[in-house]
VEXDREN-2710 file (C-alpha; in Angstrom, 1 decimal):
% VEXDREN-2710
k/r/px/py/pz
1/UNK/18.0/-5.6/-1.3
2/UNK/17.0/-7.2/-4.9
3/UNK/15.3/-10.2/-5.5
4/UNK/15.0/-12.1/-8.8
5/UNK/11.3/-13.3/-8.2
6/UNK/10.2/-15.5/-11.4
7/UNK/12.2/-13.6/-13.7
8/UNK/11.6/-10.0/-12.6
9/UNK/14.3/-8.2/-10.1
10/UNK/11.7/-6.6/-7.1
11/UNK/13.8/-4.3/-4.9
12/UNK/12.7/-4.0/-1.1
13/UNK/14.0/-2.0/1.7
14/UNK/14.5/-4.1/5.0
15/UNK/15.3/-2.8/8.3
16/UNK/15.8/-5.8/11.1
17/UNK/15.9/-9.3/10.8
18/UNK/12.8/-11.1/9.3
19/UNK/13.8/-14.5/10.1
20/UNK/14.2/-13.6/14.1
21/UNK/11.8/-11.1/14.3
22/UNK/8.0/-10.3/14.4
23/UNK/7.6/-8.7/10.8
24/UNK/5.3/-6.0/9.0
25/UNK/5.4/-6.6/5.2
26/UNK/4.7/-2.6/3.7
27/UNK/3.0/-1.9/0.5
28/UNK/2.7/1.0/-1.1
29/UNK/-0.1/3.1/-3.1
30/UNK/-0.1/3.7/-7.2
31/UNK/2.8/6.0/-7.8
32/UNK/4.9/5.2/-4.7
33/UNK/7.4/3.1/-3.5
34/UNK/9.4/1.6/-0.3
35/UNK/10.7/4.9/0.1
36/UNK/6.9/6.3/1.4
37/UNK/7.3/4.7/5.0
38/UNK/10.7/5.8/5.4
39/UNK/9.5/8.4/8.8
40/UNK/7.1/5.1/9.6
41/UNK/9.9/2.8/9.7
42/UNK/11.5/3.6/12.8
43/UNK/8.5/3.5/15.1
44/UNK/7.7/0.3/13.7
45/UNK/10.9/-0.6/14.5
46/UNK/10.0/0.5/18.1
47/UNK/7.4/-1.8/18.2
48/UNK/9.5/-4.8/18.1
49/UNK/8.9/-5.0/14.1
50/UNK/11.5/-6.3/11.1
51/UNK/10.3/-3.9/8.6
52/UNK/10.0/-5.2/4.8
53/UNK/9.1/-3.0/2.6
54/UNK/8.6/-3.6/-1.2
55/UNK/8.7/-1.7/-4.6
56/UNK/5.3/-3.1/-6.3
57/UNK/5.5/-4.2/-10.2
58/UNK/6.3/-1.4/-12.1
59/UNK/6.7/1.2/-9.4
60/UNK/10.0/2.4/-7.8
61/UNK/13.2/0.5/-8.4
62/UNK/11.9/-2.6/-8.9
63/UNK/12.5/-3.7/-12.9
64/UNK/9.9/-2.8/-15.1
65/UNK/9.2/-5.8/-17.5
66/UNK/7.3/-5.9/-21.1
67/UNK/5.0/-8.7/-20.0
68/UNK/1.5/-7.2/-19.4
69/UNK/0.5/-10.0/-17.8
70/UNK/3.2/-9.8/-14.7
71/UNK/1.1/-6.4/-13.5
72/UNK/-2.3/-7.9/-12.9
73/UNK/-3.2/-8.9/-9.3
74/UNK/-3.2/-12.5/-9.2
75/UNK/0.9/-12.1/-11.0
76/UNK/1.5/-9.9/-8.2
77/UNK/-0.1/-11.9/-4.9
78/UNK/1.8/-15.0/-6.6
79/UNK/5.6/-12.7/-6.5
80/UNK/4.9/-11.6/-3.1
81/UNK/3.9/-15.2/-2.4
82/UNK/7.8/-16.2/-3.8
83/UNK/9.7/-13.0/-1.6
84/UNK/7.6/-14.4/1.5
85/UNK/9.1/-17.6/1.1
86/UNK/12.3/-16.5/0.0
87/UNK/12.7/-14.3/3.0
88/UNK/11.6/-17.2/5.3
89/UNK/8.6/-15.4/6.5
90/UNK/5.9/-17.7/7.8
91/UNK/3.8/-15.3/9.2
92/UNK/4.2/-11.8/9.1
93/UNK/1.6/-8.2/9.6
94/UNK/0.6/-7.1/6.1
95/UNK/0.0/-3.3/6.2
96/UNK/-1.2/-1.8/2.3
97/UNK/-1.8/1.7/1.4
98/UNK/-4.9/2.5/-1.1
99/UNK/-3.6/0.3/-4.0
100/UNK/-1.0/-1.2/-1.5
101/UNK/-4.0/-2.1/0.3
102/UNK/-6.2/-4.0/-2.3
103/UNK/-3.0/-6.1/-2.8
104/UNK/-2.9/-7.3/0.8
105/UNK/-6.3/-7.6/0.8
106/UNK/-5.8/-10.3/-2.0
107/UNK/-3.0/-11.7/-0.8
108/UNK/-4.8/-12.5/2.9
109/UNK/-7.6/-14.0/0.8
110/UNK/-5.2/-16.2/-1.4
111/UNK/-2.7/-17.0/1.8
112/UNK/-4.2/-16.4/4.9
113/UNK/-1.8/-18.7/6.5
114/UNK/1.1/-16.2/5.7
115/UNK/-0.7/-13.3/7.6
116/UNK/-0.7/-12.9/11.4
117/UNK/-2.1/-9.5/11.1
118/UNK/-4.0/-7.4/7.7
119/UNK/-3.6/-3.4/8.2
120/UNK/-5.7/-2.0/5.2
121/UNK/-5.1/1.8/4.7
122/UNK/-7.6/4.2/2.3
123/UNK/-8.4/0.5/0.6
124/UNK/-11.2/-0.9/-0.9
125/UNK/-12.3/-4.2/-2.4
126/UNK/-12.8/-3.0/-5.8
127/UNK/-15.6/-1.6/-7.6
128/UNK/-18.9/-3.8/-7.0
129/UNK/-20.7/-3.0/-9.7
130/UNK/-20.1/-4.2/-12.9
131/UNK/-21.2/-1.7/-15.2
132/UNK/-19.1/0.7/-12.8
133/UNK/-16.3/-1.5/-13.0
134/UNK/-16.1/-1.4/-16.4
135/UNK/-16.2/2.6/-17.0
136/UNK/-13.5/2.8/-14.1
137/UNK/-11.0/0.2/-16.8
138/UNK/-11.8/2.7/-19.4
139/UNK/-10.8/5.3/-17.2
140/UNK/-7.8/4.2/-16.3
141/UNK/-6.6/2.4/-19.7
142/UNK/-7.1/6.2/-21.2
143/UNK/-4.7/7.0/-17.9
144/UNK/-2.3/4.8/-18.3
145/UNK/-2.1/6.0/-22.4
146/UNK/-1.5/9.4/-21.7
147/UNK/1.3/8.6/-19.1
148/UNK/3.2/6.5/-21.9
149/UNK/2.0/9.7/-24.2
150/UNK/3.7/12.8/-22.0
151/UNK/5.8/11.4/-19.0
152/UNK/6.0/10.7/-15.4
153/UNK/6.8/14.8/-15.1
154/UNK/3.4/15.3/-16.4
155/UNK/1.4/13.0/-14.6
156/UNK/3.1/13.8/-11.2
157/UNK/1.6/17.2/-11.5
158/UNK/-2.1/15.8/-12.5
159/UNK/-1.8/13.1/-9.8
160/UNK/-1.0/15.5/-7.1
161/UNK/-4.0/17.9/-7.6
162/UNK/-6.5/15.7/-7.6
163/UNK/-9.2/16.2/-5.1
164/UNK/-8.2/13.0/-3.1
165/UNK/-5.1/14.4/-2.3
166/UNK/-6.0/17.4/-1.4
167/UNK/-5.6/17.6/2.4
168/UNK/-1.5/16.7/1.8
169/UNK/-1.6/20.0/0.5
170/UNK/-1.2/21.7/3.8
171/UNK/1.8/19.6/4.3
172/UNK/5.1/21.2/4.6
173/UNK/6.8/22.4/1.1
174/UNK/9.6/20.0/2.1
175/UNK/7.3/16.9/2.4
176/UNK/5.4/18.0/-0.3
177/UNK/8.6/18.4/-2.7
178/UNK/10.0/14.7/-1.5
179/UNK/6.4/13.0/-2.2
180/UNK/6.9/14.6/-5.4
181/UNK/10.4/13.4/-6.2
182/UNK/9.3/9.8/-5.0
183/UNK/6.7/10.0/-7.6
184/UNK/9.1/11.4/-10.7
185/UNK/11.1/8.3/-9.6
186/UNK/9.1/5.9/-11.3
187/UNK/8.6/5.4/-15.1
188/UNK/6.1/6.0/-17.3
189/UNK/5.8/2.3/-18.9
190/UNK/5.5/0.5/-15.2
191/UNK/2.7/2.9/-14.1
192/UNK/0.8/2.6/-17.1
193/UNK/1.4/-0.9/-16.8
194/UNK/0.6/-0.8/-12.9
195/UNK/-2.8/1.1/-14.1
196/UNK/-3.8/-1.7/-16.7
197/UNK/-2.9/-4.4/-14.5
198/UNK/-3.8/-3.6/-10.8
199/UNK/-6.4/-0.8/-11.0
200/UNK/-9.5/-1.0/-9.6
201/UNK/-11.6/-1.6/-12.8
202/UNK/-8.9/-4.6/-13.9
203/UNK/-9.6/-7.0/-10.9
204/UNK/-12.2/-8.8/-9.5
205/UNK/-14.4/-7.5/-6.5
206/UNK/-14.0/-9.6/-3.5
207/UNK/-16.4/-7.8/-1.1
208/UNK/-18.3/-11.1/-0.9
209/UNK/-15.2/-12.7/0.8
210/UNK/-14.4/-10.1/3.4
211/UNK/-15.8/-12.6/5.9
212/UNK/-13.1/-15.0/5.2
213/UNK/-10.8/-12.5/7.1
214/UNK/-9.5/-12.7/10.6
215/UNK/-6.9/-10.1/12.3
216/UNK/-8.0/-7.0/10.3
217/UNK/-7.4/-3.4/10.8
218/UNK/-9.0/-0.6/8.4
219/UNK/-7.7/2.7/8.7
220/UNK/-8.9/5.9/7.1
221/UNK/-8.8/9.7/7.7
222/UNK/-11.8/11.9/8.8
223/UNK/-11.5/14.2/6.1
224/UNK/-11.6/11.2/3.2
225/UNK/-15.1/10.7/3.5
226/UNK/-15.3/8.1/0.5
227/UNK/-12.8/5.9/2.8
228/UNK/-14.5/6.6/5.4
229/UNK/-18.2/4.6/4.4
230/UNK/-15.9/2.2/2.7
231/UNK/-13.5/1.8/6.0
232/UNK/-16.8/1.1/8.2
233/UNK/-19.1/-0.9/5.9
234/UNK/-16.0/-3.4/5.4
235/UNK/-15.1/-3.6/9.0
236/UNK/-19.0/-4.5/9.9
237/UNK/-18.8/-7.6/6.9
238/UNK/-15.2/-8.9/8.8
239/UNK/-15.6/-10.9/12.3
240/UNK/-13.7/-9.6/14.9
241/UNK/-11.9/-6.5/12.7
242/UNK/-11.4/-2.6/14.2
243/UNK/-12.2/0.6/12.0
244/UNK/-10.3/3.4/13.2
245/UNK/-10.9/6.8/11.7
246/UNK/-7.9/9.2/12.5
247/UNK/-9.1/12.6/12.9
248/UNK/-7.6/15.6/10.9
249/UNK/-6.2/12.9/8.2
250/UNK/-7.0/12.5/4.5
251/UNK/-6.1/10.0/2.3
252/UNK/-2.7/9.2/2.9
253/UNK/-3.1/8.7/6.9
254/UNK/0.8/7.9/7.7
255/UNK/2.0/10.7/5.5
256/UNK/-0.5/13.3/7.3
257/UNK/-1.0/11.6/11.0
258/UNK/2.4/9.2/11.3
259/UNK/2.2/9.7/15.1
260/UNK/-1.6/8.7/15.0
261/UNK/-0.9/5.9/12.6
262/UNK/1.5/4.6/14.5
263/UNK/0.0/5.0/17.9
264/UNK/-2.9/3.2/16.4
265/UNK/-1.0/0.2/15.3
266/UNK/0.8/0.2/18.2
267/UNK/-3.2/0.0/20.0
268/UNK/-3.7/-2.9/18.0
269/UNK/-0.7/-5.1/18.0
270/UNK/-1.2/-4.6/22.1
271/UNK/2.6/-3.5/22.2
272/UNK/4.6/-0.6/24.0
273/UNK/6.5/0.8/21.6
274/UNK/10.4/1.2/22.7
275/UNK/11.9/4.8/22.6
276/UNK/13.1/5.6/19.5
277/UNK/17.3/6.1/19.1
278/UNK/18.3/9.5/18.5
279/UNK/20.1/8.3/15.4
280/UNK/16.1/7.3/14.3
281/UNK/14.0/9.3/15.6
282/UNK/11.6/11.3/13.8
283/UNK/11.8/15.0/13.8
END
């Protein structure tokens, strides 16, 4: 499915019927795309779920525009704002990965009445301090130049050995060669766009307004220690909210742990998932 949202055509994958049924809204992390919860899909479809899951600015098949200003955070909270609406969603569970994740974050902050539920995954508020704020734009400005400078090809090999990543390593070559492909999918301009607009050192830190939340899950694997701290010292700052560390996982919990991951939503949702179809179910 493709939208025209403001000007800008945002494609998302659906699987059910958002306007009958209880639905998760899926956001990737920087370099991905709907495509990442493809083996997640089907068990939330178990779980009673509409699945709607969306190609962020500049990533996957979602158009890449020339305006700068359409990849910062606020732009991108106010498009998913418009597909919401579009799609008649009311209410629906907002489950972000890493950068997917600091986007629902702000979206639950700028529309809490749109989210039943907030699932943040290897996600952070931001950088706190300011100075370190500051060196982590630099950081990812020179990024995003030397994407536009020597390709998606090239950067798909940096971004996949760095140490963050490393326990998807021990993944199967097959999964391994797919994350890749998913990644040489994008282009060069929308991720170095994505980088200026959404990274962490281009948006504000909203630690402070953690309390405002209600309904929140944080994930994060055992073995991504970072994550980890930052997993449990926002959970203790939100009323009510569940930390769940998945053991054996890294960064990229429903890539390395989908049964875990899903189990655990499952857990929190209160739900029995359904048996999965053998025309869905995952190998």
């Amino acid at each position: 499915m493709n939208l025209d949202i403001r000007g800008v055509d945002y494609h998302l994958i659906t699987d059910g019927d958002p306007t009958t049924e209880p639905t998760v809204v899926l956001l990737h992390g920087f370099s991905g795309s709907s495509a990442d919860w493809a083996e997640i899909t089907p068990k939330l479809r178990a779980m009673g779920r509409a699945v709607v899951a969306v190609d962020l600015a500049g990533h996957g098949r979602s158009q890449t525009t020339d305006d700068p200003a359409r990849y910062s955070m606020a732009e991108t909270v106010r498009d998913l704002d418009a597909i919401a609406a579009h799609l008649g969603l009311t209410q629906a569970d907002w489950l972000g990965y890493s950068m997917g994740g600091r986007v629902a974050l702000h979206f639950a902050l700028t529309h809490p009445g749109r989210v039943r539920s907030l699932i943040l995954e290897s996600a952070s508020a931001g950088v706190e301090d300011a100075v370190s704020r500051e060196r982590r734009r630099h950081a990812d400005d020179a990024l995003a130049a030397r994407i536009e400078e020597r390709g998606v090809e090239w950067f798909a090999d940096y971004w996949g050995t760095l140490p963050l990543f490393e326990t998807q390593w021990e993944l199967p070559p097959a999964t391994l060669q797919a994350l890749r492909a998913r990644r040489l999918a994008n282009n060069r301009s929308g991720l170095a766009h994505s980088l200026r607009g959404m990274g962490q050192g281009a948006h504000t830190y909203v630690g402070s307004r953690l309390p405002e939340l209600r309904g929140t899950l944080f994930l994060a694997g055992e073995r991504d220690l970072k994550y980890v701290e930052v997993a449990r010292r926002a959970s203790s700052a939100v009323p009510g909210a569940r930390c769940v560390i998945v053991p054996g996982a890294g960064h990229t919990v429903h890539l390395e742990a989908p049964d875990a991951f899903s189990g655990t939503l499952a857990t929190y949702w209160n739900v029995t998932p359904a048996p999965e179809s053998a025309e869905t179910a995952t190998p």
